[in-house]
N, C-alpha and C positions, 0 to 999 in steps of 0.2 A: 908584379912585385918581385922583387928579386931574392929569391933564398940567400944573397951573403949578405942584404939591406938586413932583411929579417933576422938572423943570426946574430947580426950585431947589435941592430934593435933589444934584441932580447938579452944580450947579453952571453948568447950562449959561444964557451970557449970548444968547437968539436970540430972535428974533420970532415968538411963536405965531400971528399972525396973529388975526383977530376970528369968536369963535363965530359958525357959520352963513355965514360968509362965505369966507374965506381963509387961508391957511396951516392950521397943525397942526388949529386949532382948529375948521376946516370944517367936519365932519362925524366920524359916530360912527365910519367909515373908518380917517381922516386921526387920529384919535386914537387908534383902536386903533391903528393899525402903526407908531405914535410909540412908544406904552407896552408895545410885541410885540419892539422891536428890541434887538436879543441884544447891539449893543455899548456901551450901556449899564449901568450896573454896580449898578442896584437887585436887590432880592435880595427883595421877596415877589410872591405868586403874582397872576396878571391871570386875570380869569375873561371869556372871550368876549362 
């Protein structure tokens, strides 16, 4: 699933930051524990 699908999904207005480089987008990390976090309100399954 894609952190900017999800983002938008949700509605949320923030700054992912630049693949590879910074914020969400940095690393496979920084994106899993974006799309791991429970208080968001998407509803299908994240695979590790």
């Amino acid at each position: 699933m894609s952190v900017r699908f999800v983002a938008e999904l949700e509605g949320l207005e923030i700054n992912l930051g630049i693949k590879g480089e910074s914020g969400i987008l940095q690393s496979m990390k920084t994106r899993a524990a974006f799309l791991s976090d429970p208080t968001q309100r998407k509803s299908f399954p994240l695979h590790p």
